[in-house]
N, CA, C and O atoms as a CHARMM CRD file, in Angstrom:
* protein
*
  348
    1    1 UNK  N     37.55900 -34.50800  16.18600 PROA 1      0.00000
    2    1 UNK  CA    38.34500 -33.45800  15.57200 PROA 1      0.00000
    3    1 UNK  C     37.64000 -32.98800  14.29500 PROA 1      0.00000
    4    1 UNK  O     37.28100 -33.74500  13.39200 PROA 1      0.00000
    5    2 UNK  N     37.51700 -31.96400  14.31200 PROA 2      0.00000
    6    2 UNK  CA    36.50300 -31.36000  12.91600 PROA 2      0.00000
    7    2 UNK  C     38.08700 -30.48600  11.93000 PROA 2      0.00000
    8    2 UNK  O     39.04200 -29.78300  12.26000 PROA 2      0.00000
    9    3 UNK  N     37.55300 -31.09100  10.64100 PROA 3      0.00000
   10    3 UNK  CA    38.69100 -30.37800   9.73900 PROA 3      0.00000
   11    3 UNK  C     37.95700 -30.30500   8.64600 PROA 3      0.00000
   12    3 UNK  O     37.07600 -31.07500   8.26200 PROA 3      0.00000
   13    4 UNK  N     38.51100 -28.99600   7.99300 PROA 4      0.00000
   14    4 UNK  CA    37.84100 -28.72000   6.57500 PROA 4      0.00000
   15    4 UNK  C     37.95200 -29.79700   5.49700 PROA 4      0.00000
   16    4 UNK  O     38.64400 -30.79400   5.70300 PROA 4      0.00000
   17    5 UNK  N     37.42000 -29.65400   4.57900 PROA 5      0.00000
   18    5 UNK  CA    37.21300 -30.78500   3.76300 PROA 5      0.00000
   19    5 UNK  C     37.91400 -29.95500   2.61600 PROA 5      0.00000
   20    5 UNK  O     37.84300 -28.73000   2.52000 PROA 5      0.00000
   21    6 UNK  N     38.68200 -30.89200   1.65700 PROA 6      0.00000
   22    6 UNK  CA    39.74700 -30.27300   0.95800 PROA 6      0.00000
   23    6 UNK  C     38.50700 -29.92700  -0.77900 PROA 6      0.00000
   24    6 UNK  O     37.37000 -30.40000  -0.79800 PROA 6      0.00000
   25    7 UNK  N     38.86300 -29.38600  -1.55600 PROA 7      0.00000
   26    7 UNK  CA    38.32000 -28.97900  -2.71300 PROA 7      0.00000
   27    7 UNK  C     37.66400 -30.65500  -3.66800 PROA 7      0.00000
   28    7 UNK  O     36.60800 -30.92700  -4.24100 PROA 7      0.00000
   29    8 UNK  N     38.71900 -31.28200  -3.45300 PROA 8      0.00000
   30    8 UNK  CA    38.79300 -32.23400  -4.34600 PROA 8      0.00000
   31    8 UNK  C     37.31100 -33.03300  -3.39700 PROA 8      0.00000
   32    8 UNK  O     36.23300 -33.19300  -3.97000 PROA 8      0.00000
   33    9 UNK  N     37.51600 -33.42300  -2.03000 PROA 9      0.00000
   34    9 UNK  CA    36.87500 -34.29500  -1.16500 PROA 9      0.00000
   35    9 UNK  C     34.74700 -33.54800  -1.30900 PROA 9      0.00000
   36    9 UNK  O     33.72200 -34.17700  -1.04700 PROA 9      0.00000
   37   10 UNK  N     34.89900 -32.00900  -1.83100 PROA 10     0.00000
   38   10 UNK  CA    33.58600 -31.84200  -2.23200 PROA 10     0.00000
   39   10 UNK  C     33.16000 -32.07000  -3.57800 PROA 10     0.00000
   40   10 UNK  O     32.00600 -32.19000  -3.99200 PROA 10     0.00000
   41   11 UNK  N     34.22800 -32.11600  -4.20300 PROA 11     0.00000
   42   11 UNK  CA    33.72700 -32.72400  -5.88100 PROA 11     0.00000
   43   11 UNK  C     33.66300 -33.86000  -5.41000 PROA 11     0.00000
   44   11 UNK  O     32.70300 -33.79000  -6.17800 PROA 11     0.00000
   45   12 UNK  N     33.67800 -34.67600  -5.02600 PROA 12     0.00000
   46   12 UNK  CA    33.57700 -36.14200  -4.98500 PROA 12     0.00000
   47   12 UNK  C     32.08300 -36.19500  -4.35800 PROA 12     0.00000
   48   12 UNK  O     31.25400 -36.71700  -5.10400 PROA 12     0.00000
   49   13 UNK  N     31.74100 -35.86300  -3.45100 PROA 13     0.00000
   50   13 UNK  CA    30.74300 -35.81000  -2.46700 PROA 13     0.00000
   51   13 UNK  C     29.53800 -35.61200  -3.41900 PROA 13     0.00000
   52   13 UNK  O     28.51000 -36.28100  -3.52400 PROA 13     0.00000
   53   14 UNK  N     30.04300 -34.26100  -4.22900 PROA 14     0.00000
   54   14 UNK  CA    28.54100 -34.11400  -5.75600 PROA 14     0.00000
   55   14 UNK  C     28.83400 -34.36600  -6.86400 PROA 14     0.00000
   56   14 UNK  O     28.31600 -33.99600  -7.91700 PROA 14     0.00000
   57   15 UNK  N     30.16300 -35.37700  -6.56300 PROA 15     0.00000
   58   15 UNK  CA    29.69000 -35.89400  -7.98400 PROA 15     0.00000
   59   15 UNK  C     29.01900 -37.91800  -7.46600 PROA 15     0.00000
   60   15 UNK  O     28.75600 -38.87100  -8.20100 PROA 15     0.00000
   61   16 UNK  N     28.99100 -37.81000  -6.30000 PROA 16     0.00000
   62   16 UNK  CA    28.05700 -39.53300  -5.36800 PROA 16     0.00000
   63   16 UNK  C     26.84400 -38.98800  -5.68600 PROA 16     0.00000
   64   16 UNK  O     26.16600 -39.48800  -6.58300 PROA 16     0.00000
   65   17 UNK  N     26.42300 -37.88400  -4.97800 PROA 17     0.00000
   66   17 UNK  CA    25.13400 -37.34700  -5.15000 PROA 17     0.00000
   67   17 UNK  C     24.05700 -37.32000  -6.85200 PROA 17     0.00000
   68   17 UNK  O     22.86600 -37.56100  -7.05300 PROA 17     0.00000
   69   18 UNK  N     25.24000 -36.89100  -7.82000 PROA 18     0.00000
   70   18 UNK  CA    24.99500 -36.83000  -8.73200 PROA 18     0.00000
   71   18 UNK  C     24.78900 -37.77400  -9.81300 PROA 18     0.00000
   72   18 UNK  O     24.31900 -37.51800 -10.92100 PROA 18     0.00000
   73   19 UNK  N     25.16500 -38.82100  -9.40300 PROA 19     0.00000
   74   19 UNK  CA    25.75700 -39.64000  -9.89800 PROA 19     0.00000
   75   19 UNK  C     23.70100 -40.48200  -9.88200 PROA 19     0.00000
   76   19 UNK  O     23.86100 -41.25100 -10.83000 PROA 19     0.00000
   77   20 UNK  N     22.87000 -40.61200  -9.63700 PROA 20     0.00000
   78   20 UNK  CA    21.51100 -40.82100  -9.90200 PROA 20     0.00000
   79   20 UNK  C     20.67600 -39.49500 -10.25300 PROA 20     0.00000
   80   20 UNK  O     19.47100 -39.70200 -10.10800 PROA 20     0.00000
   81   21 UNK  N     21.00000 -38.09800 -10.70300 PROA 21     0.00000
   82   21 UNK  CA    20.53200 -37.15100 -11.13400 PROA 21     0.00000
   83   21 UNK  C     20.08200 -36.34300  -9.39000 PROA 21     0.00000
   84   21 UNK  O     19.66700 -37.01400  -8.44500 PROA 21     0.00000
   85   22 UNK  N     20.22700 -35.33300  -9.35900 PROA 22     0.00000
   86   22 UNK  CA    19.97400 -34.53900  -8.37200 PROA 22     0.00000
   87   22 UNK  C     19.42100 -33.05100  -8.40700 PROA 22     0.00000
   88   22 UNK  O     19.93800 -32.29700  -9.23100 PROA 22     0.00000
   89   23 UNK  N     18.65200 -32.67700  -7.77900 PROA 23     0.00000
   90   23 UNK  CA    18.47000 -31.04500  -7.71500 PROA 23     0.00000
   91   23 UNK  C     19.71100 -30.01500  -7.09600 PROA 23     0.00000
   92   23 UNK  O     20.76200 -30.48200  -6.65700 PROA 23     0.00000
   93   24 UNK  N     19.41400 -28.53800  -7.13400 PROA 24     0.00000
   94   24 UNK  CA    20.31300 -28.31500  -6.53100 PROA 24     0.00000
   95   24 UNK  C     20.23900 -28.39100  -4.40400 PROA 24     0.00000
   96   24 UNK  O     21.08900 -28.41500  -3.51400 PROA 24     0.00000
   97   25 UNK  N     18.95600 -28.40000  -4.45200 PROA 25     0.00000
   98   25 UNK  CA    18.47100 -28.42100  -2.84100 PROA 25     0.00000
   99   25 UNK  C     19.05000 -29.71800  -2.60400 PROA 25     0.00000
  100   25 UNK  O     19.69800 -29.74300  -1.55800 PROA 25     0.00000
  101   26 UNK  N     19.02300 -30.84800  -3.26600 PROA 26     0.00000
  102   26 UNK  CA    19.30400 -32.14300  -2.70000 PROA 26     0.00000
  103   26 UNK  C     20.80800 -32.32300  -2.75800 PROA 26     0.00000
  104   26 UNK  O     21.37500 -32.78300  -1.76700 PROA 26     0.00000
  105   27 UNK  N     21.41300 -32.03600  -3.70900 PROA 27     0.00000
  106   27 UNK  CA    23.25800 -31.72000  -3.41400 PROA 27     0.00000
  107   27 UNK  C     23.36800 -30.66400  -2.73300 PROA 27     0.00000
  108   27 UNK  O     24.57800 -30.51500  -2.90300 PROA 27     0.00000
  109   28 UNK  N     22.96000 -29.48100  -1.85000 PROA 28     0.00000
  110   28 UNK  CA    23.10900 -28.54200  -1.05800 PROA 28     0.00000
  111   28 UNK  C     23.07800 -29.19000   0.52500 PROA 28     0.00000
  112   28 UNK  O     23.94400 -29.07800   1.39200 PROA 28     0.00000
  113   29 UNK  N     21.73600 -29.92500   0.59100 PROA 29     0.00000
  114   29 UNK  CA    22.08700 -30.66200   1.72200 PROA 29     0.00000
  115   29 UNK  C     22.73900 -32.04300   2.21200 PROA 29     0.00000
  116   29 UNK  O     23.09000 -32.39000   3.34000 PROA 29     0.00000
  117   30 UNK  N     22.80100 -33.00500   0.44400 PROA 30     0.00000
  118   30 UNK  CA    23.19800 -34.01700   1.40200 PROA 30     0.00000
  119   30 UNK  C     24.93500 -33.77200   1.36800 PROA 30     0.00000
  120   30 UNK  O     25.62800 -34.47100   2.10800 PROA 30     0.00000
  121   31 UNK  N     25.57800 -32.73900   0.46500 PROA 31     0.00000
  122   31 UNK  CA    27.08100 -32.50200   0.42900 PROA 31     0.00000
  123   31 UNK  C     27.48700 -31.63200   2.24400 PROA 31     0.00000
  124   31 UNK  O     28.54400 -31.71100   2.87100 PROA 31     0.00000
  125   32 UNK  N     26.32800 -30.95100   2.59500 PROA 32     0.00000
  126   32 UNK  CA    26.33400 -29.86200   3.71100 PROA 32     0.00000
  127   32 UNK  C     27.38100 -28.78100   3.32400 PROA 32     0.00000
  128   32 UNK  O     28.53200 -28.53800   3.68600 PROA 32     0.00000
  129   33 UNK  N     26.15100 -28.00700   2.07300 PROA 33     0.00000
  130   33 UNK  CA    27.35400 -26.68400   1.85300 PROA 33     0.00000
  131   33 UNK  C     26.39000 -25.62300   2.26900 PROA 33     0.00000
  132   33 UNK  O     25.42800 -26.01200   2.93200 PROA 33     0.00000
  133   34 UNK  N     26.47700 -24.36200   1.99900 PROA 34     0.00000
  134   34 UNK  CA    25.86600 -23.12200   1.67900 PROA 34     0.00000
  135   34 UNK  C     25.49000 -22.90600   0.09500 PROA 34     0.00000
  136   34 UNK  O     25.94500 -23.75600  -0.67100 PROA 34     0.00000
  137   35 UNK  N     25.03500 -22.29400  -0.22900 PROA 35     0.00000
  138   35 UNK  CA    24.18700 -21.74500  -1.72400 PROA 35     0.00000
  139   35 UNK  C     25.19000 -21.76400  -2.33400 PROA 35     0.00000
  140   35 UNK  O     25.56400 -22.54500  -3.20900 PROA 35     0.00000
  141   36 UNK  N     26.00000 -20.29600  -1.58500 PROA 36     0.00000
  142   36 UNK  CA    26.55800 -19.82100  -2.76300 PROA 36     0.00000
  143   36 UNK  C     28.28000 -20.78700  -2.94400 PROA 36     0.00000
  144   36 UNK  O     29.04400 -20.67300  -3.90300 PROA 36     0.00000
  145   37 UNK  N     28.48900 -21.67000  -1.72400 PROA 37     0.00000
  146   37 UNK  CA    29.45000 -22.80100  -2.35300 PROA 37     0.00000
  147   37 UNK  C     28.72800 -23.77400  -3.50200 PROA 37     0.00000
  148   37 UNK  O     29.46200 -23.97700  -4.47000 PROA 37     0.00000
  149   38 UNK  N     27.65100 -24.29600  -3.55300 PROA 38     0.00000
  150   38 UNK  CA    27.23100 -24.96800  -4.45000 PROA 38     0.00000
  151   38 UNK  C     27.00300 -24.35800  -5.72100 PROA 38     0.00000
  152   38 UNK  O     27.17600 -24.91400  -6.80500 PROA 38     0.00000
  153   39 UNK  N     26.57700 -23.10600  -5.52600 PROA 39     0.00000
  154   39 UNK  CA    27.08900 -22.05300  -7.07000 PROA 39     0.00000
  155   39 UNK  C     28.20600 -22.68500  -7.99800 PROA 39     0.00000
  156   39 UNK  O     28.30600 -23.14400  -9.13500 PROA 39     0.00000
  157   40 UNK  N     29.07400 -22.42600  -6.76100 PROA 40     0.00000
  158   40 UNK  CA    30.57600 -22.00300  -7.00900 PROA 40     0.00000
  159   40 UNK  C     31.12600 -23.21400  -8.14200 PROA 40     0.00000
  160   40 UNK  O     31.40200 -23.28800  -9.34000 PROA 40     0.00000
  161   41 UNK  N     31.06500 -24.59900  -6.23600 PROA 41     0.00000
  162   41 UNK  CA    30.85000 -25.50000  -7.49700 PROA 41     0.00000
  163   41 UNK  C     30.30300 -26.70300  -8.59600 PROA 41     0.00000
  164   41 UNK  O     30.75300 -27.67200  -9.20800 PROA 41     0.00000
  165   42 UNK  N     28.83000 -25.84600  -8.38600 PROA 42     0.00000
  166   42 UNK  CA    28.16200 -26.58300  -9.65000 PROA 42     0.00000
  167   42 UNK  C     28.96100 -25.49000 -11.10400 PROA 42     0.00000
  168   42 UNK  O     29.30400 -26.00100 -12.17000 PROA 42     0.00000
  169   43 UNK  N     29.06400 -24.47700 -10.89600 PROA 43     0.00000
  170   43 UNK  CA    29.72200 -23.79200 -11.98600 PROA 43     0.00000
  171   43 UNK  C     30.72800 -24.12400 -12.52000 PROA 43     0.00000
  172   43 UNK  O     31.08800 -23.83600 -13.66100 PROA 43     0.00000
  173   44 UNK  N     31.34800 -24.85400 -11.62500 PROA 44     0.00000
  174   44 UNK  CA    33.46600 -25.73800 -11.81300 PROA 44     0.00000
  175   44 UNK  C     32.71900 -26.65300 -12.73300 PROA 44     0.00000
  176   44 UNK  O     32.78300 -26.64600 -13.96200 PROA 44     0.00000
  177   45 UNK  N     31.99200 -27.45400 -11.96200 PROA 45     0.00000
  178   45 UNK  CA    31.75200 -28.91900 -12.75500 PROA 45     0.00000
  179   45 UNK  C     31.00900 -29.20100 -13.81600 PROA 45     0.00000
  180   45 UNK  O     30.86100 -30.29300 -14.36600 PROA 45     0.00000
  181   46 UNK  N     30.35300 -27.73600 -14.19300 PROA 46     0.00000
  182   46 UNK  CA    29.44300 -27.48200 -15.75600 PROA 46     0.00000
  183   46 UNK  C     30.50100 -27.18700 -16.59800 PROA 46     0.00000
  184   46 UNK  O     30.52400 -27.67500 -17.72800 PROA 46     0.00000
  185   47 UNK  N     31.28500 -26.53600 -16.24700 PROA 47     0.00000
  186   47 UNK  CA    32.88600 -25.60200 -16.93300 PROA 47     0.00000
  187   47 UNK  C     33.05700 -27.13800 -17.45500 PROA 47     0.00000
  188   47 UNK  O     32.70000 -27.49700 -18.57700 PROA 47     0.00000
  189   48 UNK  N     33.66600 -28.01300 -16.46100 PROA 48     0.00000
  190   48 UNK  CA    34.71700 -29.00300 -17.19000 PROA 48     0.00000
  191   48 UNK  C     33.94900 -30.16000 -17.33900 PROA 48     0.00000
  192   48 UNK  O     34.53000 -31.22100 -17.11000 PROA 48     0.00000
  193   49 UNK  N     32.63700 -30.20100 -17.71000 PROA 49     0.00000
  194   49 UNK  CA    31.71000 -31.26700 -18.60100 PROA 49     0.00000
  195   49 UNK  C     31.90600 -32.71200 -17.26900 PROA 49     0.00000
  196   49 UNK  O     32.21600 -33.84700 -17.63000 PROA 49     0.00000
  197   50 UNK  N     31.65000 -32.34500 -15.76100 PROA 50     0.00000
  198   50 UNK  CA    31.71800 -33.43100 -14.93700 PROA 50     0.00000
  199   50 UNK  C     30.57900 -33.78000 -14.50600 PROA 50     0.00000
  200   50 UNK  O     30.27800 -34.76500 -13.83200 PROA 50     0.00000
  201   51 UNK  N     29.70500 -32.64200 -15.05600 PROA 51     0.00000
  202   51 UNK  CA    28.07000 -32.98800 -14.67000 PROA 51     0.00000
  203   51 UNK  C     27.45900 -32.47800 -16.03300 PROA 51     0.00000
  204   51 UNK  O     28.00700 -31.91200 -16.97900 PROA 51     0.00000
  205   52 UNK  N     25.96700 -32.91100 -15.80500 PROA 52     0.00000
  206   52 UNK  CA    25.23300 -31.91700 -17.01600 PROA 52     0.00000
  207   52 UNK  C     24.03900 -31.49300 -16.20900 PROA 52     0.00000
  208   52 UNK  O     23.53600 -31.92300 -15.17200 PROA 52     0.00000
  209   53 UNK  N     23.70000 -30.32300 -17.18100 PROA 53     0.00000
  210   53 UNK  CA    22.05100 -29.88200 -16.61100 PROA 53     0.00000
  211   53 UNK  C     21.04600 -30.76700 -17.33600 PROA 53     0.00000
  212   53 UNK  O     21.27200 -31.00300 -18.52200 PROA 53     0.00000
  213   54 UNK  N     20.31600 -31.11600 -16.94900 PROA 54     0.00000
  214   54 UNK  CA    19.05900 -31.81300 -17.08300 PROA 54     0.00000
  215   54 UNK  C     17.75500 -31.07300 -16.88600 PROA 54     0.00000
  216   54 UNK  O     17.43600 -30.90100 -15.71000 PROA 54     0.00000
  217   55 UNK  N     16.84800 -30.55100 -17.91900 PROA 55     0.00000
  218   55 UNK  CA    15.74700 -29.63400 -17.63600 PROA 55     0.00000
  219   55 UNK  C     14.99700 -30.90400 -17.74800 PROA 55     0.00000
  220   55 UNK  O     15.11700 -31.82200 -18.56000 PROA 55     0.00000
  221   56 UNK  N     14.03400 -30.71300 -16.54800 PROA 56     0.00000
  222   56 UNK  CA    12.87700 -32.24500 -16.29000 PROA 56     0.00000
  223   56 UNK  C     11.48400 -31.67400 -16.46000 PROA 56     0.00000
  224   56 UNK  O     10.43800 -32.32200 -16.41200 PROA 56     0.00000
  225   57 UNK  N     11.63200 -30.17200 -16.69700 PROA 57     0.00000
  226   57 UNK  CA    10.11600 -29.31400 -16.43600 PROA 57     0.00000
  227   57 UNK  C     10.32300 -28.20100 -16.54500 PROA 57     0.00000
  228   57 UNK  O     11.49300 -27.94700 -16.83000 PROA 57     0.00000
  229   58 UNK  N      9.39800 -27.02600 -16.39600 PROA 58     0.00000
  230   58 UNK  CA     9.85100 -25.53900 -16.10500 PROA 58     0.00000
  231   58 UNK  C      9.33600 -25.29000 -14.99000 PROA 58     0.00000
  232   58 UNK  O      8.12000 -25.37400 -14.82100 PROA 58     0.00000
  233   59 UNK  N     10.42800 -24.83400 -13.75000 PROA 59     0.00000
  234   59 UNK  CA    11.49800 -24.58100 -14.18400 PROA 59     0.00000
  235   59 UNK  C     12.49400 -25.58100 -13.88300 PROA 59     0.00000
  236   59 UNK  O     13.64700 -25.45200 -14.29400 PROA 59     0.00000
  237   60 UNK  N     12.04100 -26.78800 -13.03900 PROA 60     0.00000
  238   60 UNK  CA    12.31400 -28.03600 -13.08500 PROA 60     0.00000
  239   60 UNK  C     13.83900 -28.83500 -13.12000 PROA 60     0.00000
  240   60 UNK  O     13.85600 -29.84100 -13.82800 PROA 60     0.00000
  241   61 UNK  N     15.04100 -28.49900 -12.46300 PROA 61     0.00000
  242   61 UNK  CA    16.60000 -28.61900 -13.25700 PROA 61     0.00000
  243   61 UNK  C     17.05100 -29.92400 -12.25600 PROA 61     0.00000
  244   61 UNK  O     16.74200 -30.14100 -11.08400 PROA 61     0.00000
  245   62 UNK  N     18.01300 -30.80100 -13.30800 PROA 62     0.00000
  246   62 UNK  CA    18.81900 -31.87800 -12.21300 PROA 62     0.00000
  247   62 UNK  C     19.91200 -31.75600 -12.37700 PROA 62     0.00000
  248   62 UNK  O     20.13300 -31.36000 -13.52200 PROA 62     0.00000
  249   63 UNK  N     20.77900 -31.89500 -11.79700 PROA 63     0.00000
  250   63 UNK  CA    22.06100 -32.58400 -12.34900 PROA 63     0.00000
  251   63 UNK  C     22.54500 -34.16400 -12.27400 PROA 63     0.00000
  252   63 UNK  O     22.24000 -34.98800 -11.41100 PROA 63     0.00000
  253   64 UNK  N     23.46100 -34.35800 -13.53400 PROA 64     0.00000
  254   64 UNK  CA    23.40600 -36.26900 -13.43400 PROA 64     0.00000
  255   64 UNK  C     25.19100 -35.75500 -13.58900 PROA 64     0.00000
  256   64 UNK  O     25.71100 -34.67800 -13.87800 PROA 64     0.00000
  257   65 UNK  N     25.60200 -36.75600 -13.33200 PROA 65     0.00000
  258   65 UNK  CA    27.17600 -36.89000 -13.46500 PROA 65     0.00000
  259   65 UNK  C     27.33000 -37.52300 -15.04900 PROA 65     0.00000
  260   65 UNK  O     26.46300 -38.22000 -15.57600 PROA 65     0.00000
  261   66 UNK  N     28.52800 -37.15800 -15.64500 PROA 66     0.00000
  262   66 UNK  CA    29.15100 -37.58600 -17.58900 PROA 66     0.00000
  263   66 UNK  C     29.64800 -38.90800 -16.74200 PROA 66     0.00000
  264   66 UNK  O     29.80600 -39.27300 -15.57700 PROA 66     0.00000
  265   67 UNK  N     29.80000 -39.41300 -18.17400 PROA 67     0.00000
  266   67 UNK  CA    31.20800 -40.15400 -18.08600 PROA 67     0.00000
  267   67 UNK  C     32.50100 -40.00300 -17.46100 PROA 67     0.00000
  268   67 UNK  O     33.19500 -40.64900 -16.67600 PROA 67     0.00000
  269   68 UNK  N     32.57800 -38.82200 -18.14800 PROA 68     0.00000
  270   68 UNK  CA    34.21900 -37.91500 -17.91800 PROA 68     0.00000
  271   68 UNK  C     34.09600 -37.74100 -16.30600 PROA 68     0.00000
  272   68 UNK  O     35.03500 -38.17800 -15.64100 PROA 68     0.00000
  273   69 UNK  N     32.81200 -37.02600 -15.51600 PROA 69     0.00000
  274   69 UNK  CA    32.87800 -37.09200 -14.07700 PROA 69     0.00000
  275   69 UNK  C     32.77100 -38.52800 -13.10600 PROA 69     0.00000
  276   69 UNK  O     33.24200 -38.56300 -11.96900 PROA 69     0.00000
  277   70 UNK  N     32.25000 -39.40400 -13.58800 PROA 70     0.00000
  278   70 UNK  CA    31.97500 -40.87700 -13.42700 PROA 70     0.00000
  279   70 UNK  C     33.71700 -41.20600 -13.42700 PROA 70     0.00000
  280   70 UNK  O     34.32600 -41.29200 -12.36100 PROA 70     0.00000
  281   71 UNK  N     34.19200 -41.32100 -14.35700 PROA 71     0.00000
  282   71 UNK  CA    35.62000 -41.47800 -14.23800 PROA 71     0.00000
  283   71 UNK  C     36.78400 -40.35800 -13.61600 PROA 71     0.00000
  284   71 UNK  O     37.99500 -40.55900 -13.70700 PROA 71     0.00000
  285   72 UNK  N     36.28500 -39.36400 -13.08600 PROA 72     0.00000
  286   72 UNK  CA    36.79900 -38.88500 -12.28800 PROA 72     0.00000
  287   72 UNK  C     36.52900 -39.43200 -10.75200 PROA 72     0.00000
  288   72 UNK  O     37.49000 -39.70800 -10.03400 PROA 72     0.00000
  289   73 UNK  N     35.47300 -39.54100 -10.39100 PROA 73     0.00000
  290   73 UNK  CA    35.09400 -40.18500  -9.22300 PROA 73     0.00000
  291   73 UNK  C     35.65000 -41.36100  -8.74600 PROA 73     0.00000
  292   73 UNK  O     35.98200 -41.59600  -7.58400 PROA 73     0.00000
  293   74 UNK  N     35.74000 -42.15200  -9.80000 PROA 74     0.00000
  294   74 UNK  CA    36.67000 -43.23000  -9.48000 PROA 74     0.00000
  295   74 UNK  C     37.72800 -43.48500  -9.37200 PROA 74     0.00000
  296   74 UNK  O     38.03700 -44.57800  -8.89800 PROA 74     0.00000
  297   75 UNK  N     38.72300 -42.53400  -9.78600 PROA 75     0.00000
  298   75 UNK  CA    39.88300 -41.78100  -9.36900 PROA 75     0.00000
  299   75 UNK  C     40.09900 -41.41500  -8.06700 PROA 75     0.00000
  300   75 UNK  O     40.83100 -42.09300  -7.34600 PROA 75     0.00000
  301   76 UNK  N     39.72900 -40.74800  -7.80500 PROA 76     0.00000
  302   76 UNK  CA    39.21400 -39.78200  -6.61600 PROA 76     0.00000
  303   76 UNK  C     39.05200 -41.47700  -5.54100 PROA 76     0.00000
  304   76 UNK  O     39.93500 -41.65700  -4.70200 PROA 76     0.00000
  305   77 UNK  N     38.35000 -42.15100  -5.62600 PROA 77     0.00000
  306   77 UNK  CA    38.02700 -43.14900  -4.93300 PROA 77     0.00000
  307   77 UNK  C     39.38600 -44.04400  -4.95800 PROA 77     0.00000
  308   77 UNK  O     39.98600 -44.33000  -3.92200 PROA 77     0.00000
  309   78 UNK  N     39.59400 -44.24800  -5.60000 PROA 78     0.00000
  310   78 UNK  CA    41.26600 -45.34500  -5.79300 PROA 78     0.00000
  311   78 UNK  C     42.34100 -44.19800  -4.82400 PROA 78     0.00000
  312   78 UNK  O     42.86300 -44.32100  -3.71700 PROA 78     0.00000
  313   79 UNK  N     42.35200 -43.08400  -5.84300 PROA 79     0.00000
  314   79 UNK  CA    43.57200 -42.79000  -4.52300 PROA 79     0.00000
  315   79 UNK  C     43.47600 -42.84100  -2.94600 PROA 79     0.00000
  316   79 UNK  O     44.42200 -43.27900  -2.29100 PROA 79     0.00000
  317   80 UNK  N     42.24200 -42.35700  -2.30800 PROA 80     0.00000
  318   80 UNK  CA    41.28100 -42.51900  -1.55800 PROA 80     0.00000
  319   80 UNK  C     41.94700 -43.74300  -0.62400 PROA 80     0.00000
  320   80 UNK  O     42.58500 -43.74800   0.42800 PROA 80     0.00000
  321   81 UNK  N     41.33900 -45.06600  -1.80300 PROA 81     0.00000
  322   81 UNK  CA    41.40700 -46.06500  -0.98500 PROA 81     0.00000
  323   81 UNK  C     43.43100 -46.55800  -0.79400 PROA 81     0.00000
  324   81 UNK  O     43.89100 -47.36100   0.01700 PROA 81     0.00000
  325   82 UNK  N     44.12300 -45.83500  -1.72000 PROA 82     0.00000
  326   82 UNK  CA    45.49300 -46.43100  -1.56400 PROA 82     0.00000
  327   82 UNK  C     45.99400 -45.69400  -0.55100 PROA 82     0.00000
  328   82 UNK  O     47.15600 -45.93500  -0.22500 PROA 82     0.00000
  329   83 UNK  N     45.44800 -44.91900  -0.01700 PROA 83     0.00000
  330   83 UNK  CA    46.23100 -43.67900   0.70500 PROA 83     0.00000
  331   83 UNK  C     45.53900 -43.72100   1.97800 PROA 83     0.00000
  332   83 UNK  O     45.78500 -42.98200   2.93100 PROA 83     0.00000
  333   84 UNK  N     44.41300 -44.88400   1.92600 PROA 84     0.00000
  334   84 UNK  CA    43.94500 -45.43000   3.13800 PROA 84     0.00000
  335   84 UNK  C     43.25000 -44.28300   4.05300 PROA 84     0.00000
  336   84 UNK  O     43.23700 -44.49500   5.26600 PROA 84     0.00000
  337   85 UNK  N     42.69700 -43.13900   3.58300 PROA 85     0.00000
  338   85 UNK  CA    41.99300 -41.73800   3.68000 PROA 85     0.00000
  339   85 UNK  C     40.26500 -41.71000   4.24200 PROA 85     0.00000
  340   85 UNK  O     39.22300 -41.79400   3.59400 PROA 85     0.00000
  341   86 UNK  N     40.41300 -41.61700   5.12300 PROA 86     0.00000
  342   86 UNK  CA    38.69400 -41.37200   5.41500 PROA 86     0.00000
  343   86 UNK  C     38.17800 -39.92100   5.32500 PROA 86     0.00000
  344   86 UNK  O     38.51000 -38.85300   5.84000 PROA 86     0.00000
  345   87 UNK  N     37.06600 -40.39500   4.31000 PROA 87     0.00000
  346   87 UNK  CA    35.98000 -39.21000   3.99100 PROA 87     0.00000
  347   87 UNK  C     34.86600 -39.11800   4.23700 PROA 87     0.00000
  348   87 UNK  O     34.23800 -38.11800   3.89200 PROA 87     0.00000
């Protein structure tokens, strides 16, 4: 059975990814979005300080996951696991 994946279940997905620093090609494919969803939301998660940009070079960019997204993730993971939810 194929079902969409809810908003929250792709922040989680880049903020795993992110969570050892990432490009945007490497959270594009290992989340399996399109461009302009990963636009969308790498733009959410710069807004509310859940990732940061990381310049490694020019033009060179990563993203790593904060604190503040680190502890969102684990959130995200607890309810997850109480609600007995596969993702």
């Amino acid at each position: 059975m194929n079902r969409r994946r809810s908003h929250i279940e792709i922040i989680a997905e880049m903020l795993r990814v992110g969570e050892n620093g990432a490009g945007k090609t490497e959270i594009m494919y290992s989340v399996n979005m399109s461009y302009a969803q990963l636009q969308k939301y790498l733009a959410f998660l710069l807004t509310h300080e859940l990732i940061q940009k990381v310049e490694v070079g020019n033009p060179s960019v990563r993203y790593h996951v904060t604190d503040k997204g680190a502890e969102l993730l684990k959130s995200i993971d607890s309810v997850i696991e109480v609600l007995d939810v596969d993702m």
